[in-house]
C-alpha positions in Angstrom: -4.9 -22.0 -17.9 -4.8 -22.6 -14.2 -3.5 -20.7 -11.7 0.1 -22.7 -10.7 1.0 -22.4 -14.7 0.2 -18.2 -14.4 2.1 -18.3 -11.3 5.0 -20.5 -12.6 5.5 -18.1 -15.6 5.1 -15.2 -14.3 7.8 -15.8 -11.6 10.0 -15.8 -14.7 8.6 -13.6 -16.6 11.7 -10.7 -16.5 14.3 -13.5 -16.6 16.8 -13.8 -19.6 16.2 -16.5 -21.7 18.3 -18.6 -21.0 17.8 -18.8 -17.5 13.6 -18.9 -18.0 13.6 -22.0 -19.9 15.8 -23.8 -17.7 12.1 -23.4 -15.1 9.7 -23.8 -18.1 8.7 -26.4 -20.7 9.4 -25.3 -24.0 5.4 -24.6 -24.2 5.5 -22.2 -21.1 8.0 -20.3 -22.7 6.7 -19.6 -26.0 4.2 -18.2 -23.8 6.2 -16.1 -21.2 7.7 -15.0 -24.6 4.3 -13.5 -26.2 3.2 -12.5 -22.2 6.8 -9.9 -22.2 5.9 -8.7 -25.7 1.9 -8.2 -24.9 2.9 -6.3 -21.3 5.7 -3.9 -23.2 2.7 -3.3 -26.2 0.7 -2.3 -23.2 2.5 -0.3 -21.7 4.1 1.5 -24.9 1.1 2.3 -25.7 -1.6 1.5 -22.9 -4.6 2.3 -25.9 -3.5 -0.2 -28.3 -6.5 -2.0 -29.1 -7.1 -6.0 -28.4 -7.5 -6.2 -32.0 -4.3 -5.1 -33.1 -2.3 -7.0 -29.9 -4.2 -10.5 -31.3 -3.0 -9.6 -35.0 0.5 -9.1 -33.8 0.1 -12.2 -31.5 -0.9 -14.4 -34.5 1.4 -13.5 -36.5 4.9 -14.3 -34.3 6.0 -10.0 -34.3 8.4 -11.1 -37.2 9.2 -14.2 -35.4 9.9 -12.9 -31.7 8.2 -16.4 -30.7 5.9 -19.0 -32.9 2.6 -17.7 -34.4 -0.7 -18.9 -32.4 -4.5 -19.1 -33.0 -6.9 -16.2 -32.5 -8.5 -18.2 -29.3 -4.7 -18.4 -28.0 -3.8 -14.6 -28.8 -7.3 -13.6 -26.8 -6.1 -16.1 -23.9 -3.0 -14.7 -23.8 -4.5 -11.0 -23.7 -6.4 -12.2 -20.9 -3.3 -12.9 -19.1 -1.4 -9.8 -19.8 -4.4 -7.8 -18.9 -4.4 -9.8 -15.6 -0.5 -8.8 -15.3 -0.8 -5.2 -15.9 -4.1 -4.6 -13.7 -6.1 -2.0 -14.5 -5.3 -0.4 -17.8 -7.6 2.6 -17.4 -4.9 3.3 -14.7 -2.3 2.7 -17.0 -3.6 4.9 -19.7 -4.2 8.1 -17.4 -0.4 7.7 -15.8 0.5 7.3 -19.5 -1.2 10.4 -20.5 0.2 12.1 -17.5 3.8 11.1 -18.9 2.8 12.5 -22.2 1.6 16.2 -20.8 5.3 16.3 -18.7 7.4 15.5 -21.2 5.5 17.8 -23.7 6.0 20.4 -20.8 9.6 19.5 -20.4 10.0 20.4 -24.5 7.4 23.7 -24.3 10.2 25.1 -21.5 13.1 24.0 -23.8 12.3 25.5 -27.0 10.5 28.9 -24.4 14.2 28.9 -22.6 15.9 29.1 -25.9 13.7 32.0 -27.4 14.2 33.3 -23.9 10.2 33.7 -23.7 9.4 33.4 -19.8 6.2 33.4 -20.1 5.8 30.0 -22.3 8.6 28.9 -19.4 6.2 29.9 -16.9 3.3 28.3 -18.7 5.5 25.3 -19.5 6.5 25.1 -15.9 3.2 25.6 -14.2 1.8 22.3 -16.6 4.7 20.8 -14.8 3.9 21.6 -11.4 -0.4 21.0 -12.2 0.5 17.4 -13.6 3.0 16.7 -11.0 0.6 17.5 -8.1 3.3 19.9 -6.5 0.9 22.1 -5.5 -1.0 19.9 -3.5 1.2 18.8 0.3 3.0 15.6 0.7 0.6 13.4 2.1 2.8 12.4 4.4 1.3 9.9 7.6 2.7 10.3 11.0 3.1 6.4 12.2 4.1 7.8 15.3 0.8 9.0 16.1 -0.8 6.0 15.5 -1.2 3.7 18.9 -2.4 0.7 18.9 -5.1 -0.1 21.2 -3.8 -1.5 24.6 -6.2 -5.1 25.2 -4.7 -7.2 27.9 -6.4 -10.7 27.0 -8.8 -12.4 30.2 -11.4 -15.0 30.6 -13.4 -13.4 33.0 -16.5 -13.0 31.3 -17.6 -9.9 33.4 -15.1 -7.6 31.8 -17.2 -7.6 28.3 -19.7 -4.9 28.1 -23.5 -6.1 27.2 -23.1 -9.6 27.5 -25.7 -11.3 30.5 -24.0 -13.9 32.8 -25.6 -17.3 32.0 -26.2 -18.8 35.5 -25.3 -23.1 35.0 -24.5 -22.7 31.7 -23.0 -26.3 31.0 -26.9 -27.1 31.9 -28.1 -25.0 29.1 -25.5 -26.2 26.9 -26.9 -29.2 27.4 -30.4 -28.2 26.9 -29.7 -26.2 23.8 -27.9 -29.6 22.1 -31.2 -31.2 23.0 -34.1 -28.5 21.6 -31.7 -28.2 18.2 -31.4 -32.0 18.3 -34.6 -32.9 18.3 -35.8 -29.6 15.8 -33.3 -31.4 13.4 -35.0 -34.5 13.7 -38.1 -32.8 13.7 -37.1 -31.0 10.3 -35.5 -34.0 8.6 -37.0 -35.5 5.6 -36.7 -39.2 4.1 -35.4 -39.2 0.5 -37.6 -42.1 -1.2 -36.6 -43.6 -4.7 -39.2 -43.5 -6.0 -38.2 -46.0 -8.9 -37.5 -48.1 -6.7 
């Protein structure tokens, strides 16, 4: 697949139906159609395993789009892969939604036994997973000044650069010595059939 096709689909990609395949050839869409499906079984489940995405790819996921080859399912992983970047990433922010919401429950069912110390517990989970222990790292831009250049072509301002007295002179004899090192260096191709 080349890169205008990726690009052409996935400018559609979240758009109803209706209003995709008015942009797409019917082709384009079946595959838009098993590119949603793949990218919401990623990130359902960020650890489902290629196999199990190509099965469900092959078989149409009870006729969601038309049924495809293995080498087309594995193509179209390759794509959503390429969509939802790095899955590693994925899977730690979806383990980190896992351990809050479990934390969110542990307080509920501690506030109704009225334990505060599995509210506490539940709470500082929260907090660790959440990173509110650690400050907003919040930039000043106002701090940050951009260098002041005022643009010259008076060659004297740079730092560590020698004045070249007559230098259209040894422009000139530069164009020469590489000139004639070319020449120097150049080789005759020969055929030697003939």
């Amino acid at each position: 697949m080349n890169d205008d096709t990726f690009k052409k689909i996935t400018s559609v990609l979240y758009l109803k139906e209706s209003e995709a395949a008015q942009q797409l050839t019917p082709f384009e869409n079946e595959r838009r159609k098993r590119w949603v499906f793949g990218v919401s079984k990623r990130m359902e489940n960020p650890l489902i395993t290629d196999n199990e995405l190509v099965k469900q790819l092959e078989a149409g996921f009870a006729g969601l789009f038309l049924p495809v080859s293995q080498t087309t399912a594995y193509r179209d992983i390759s794509a959503i892969n390429k969509l939802i970047g790095n899955i590693q990433l994925s899977a730690k922010n979806w383990y980190r939604y896992l351990i809050i919401e479990g934390a969110k429950a542990a307080y509920e069912i501690a506030r109704v036994k009225q334990d505060g110390k599995g509210m506490a517990a539940a709470l500082d989970k929260i907090g660790k997973y959440m990173m509110l222990d650690k400050p907003d790292n919040d930039f000043d831009w106002e701090k940050m000044i951009p260098p002041d250049i005022e643009p010259s072509a008076d060659a004297d301002l740079l730092e560590n650069v020698e004045k070249i007295d007559n230098i259209n002179q040894r422009r000139i004899e530069l164009r020469r010595l590489f000139k004639s090192d070319m020449k120097l260096n150049a080789t005759d191709i020969v055929d030697e059939n003939g």
